[in-house]
Structure formats: C-alpha cells, structure tokens
Steps between C-alpha positions, in 0.01 A plus 500: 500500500311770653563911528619652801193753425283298806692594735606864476264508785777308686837692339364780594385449859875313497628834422330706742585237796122458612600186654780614725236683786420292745199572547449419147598177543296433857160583304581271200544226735156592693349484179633187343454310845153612547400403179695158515244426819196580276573276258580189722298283369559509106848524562502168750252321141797612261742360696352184547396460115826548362741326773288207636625538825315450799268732674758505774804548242335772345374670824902502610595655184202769536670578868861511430413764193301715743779451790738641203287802449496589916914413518615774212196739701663457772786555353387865419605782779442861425699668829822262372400600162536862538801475701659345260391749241627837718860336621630768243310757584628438847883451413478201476627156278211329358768191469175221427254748290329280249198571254308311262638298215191706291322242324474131616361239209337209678521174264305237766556131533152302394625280806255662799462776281337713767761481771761606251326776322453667878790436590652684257297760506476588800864515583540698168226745640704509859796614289424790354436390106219483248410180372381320237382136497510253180169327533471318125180345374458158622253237621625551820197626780742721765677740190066552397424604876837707555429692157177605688597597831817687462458765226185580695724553824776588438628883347472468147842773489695256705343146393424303172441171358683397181322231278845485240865552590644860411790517314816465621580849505210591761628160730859637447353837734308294743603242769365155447399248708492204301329187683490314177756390219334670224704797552842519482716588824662857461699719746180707587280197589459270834481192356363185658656114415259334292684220395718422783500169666404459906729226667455360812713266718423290774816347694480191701519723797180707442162464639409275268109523582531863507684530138209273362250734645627810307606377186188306457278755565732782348468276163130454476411817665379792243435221209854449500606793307692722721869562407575385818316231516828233547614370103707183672563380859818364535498229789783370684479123382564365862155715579292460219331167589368700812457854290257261235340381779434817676381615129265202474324576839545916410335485121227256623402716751494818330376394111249242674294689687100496543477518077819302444555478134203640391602836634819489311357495197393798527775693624660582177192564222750780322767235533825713381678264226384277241531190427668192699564568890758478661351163698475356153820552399617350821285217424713446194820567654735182563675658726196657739302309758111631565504490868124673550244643304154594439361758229712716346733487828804258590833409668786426293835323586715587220881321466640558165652861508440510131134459503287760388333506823793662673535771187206699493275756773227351605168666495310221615420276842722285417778433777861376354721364752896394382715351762876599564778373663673801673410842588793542247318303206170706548682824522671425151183393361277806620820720330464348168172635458602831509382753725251418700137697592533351862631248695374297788750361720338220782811387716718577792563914526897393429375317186243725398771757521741337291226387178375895547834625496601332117151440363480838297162585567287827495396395812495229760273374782615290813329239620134650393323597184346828462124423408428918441779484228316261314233762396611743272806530281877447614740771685643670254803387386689867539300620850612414823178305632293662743333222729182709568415582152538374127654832382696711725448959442896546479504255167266721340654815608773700371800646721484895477696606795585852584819611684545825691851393689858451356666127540874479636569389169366851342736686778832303419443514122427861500807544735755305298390704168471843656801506771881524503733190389591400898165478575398282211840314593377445825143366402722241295644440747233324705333378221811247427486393911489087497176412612431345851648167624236211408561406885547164427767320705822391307484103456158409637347474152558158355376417146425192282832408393695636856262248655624212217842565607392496921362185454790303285712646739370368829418173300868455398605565890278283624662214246868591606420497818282162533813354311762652736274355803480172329882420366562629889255271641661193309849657579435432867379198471850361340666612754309348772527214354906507417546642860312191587739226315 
C-alpha cells in the first residue's frame, strides 16, 4: 500500500473546489484534447502493439475516445452555468443544483485501454472532480504512452497517476470508477460488469441473414474481448439450419479476407488466457460440433447444457451457438445464468418484447448490435446508460440543491402544530377523504378464473341444449311415425 502523501496536491485542490468553475474545466479539456492530437501517432503504435486489432479497429477506437472528449465539452455551458448558480440570489429554488463528487479514481479496463481511460476522464473532468488514474507497471505499450502525455497536460492540483492502490481509507473519500474486478464494488464507486455473460437470441422469425451479420462480426470484432461481445446465441431450432448457414457464408466472408488465415494469426499476439482455447476444448467436447474455423477463430454448435462451453465468458473469437425449443426454453436458460451484461433479442417486436421483458438484463438491444459498445468497458451496472457517452456528468455528480420557497407540505405541518384544535380537526379531516374512483366500470374486468367459469358455463349450455334438440328431434320422429300406423 501506498500513502495518501502524493496526492495532497489533489485533497487539497478537492477542498478548495478548483474543479467546480467552468471555465476551469473548458481549459483542461483544450489542453488534454490538444495534446491528444499531438501525439496521434504513438498513441495509434500503442494501441496496435498491445490489442492486435486492425488498423481500422484501432483507428475507430482512437475516434470514439476523441468524440467522448467533444460530447462532455459540449456538454459544458457557462450562461446555464451561472444561472443555475444565482437562482438564490434571485429568490429562487435551485431544485437540480449538483456539484462534483470531489475526487474520481479511474481503475481502466486493459480491454481498449485508451477508449476507457478517456472516457472516464473526460466525463469525470465535465463533472466537476479531481481525478486520479491507477496506471500499474506492466508490459502493456498504451499505460507507457498515457504516463507521458497526461501529467504533462493536465493540472498537476487536479490530476495524478497512481502506480499502487491507496489504502482503503483514501478510496473510502473518493468515488471510484472501477472498469476492472480487481477492486471491490462499494457504494461510492460506478462499477462496470466484468464477469457477466452477453446472451443473444435469434427466433425463427428474425432476419436471419441480418442476426448472422451482427453476431458474427460483434464476436470477432475487437479480438473478441469486449464484454459485449455475445457469450452464447441461442437459436430457435426450427431456424438454426438457415442461422448456420447464414454464419457459414458471414464468418467466411469476414475472417477470409485478402490474408485469410494468415492475418488471424496475428490478431491476438498478447492473447489474454493461457493455456487450451476455447476451440480446443470444443474439439474435445462430445457434445459440441466444429461448424467453421481457421486460426485461433471458430463457430461452435454446442447441445449439452452441461458442457463447459455454455459455463464460462468468452474472451475469444470463438462463436457458441445452442439451439432451443421455445422463446420460453431460451428465456429460462438466459435466467439461469444470472444477470446478464446485455442481451440481444433478433425476432418479431412482439417477441423481442416478451424475451426483453423476463430476461433480467442490464441492458437489451432489438434487432441490432451496438458495434460502439464493444470498445470500452460495460455501462455501469448502477448508472442509467447514456447512449451518447460511456459515462454520463450526473453519475459523477453529487445532488446539492438549495431551496428558497416553502412546500404545501411545510404550510400544513406548520399549521396543524401552531393553530387551534378545529383547524387541525379540519386538516384531518381531508386528509382521511377516500381517494378518487379508479374509473373502472363495474363488471367489465374479467380475470383468469371468471373466464374458467364463462367458458364451462357456455360449454355445459351448449351440451343441454344439443341434447334437448336431439331427444326432441327423435321425439318427432315417433310420432310421425305412430300418427302414420
């Protein structure tokens, strides 16, 4: 463990609330983009050397973490600004005032490592707070580069970079933003699923060539690594001869290519676990059938629930498909793994509803997979997720609202406690009314069971009277024929 002596810089800038002027805040972000743009091209080499991805992988990760730096800008308006900060000073209710949380500690994901430490940052920046970022020794290239740029740009007062953890009574005063599991999820923290699985469903009446198209590229996109990247795709099993097809044609296509093979090997050279793959344990697997593969990629049809296939996140491009019989079967399925980090729903918009509706998810997609959601870590599990960027400024903010006018509630209290006994009586009075009518008209609402009873009922007068018709039928019939002797 370290001391919290580094960064009295930081308590103490906390403490004075550098970071809640605006302008501030504007000129931090001038600085940090400007420098960013300088430093282009290392940045675009460390990216490359430690991901593998392809030039036009990492070029989309390099533009999504500069579009995140212009959104929470943007985001930045001095005239609202100031009339927020002189409602009081003009009688009146600052109902949604809000300030910085203080100081924001940044653990980033090593999964597109400079998309997520922006990310964070910046919105941390937008918000008002110091911040500290967790950059630990390691092999890695980007954390080397980053270590470089920022404490050069940034306001040493305001910003830091922390090579060990501080103890847990400096995180306990900061608000973390933990990307990673190696820090334990507190009250103060935003928290992003790590280990959560990524389900996705394809019905037998979804686009089947369109569901192919995003879940194979959403799985070998980004080395395979993203936390939405999808774990299992559960396929209808009336659709998933024409889903494997479509995969077939999809995979070829897109793992082929001008390099086929060859350029797959190299996709991966800081390849994240050790050991067996996953596409050699599926080789070993009774109960899994190889439908495609090449180097270090593959599609998997996987039927034995049990299998470890079906267990574990994958981090790899390795596709595992597992058929079910129902939209019923692949709901219970997805709900025995727990929460998941997403889920991908292909299928009629009645259908999709439905699997959305009991699937507990953190989130779920219709009909499309989000390709910007595979950079970068996960939503956090306790912030309402903002579709324009990772982190929204409220999460990282801290209601402070200041309140010049008196509530009704305020007047009737303060009237009750301080006014004679009929008056008090009175505002009993009308507290006891019954509420409102629901407005719903008496008899129209029939249930589950008053529906039961409907139906035996017209089913037993339909019998009596088919057997009244009948015995009456024969009855006539006798005495034709007696009338006729």
């Amino acid at each position: 463990m370290v001391a919290t002596q580094p960064f009295q810089r930081i308590v103490a800038a906390e403490i004075d609330g550098r970071c809640l002027n605006i302008r501030y805040r504007q000129n931090q972000f001038h600085r940090l983009q400007s420098s960013l743009v300088q430093n282009i091209e290392q940045i675009k080499d460390a990216i490359a050397a430690d991901s593998g991805n392809s030039s036009e992988e990492v070029r989309a990760e390099i533009c999504l973490a500069f579009k995140e730096i212009r959104t929470h800008y943007a985001s930045l308006d001095l005239k609202k600004d100031l009339e927020k900060e002189y409602r009081v000073a003009n009688g009146k209710d600052n109902y949604d005032g809000k300030r910085g949380a203080g100081i924001v500690y940044i653990v980033p994901a090593s999964h597109t490592m400079f998309f997520s430490v922006v990310a964070a940052l910046s919105a941390a920046i937008a918000a008002g707070n110091c911040v500290i970022l967790e950059l630990t020794k390691t092999t890695m290239a980007v954390p080397g580069v980053l270590k470089k740029i920022l404490p050069q740009t940034l306001d040493a007062d305001t910003f830091a970079i922390s090579e060990e953890r501080p103890d847990t009574a400096f995180l306990n005063k900061t608000h973390i933003i933990a990307q990673s599991d190696s820090i334990t999820p507190s009250s103060n923290s935003l928290s992003s699923p790590t280990s959560a699985r990524t389900v996705a469903i394809v019905d037998r009446t979804a686009n089947i060539s369109a569901a192919a198209d995003a879940l194979v590229s959403a799985r070998f996109a980004f080395g395979g690594r993203s936390t939405y990247s999808p774990d299992v795709v559960l396929v209808q099993e009336f659709a998933m001869k024409e889903f494997v097809e479509a995969i077939i044609q999809r995979s070829s296509k897109y793992l082929a290519g001008q390099n086929g093979d060859a350029r797959q090997t190299a996709v991966n050279p800081r390849r994240s676990s050790s050991g067996a793959s996953l596409l050699d344990a599926a080789y070993k697997d009774a109960s899994a059938r190889v439908i495609v593969s090449g180097s270090e990629w593959g599609v998997v049809e996987v039927h034995d629930r049990k299998s470890s296939l079906l267990q574990k996140k994958v981090s790899e491009k390795v596709l595992v498909l597992h058929p079910v019989t129902s939209l019923d079967d692949a709901i219970d399925f997805s709900t025995s793994m727990g929460t998941l980090a997403a889920t991908y729903a292909f299928s009629a918009p009645a259908a999709a509803k439905y699997l959305t509706q009991f699937i507990d998810s953190y989130t779920s997609y219709i009909n499309h997979v989000p390709v910007d959601m595979l950079i970068g870590p996960a939503y956090p599990i306790n912030q309402k997720p903002s579709r324009e960027t990772r982190y929204s400024v409220p999460s990282l903010q801290v209601p402070r609202p200041q309140f010049v006018t008196q509530t009704s509630n305020t007047a009737l209290v303060r009237d009750i406690v301080s006014s004679y006994a009929s008056k008090s009586n009175d505002a009993l009075r009308e507290a006891l009314v019954p509420l409102p009518a629901i407005g719903q008209r008496s008899g129209k609402a029939i249930g589950f069971f008053e529906q039961g009873i409907i139906t035996g009922g017209v089913i037993t007068l339909f019998t009596f009277v088919a057997s009244i018709s009948t015995m009456g039928l024969y009855g006539y019939a006798a005495v034709r024929r007696w009338r006729g002797l």
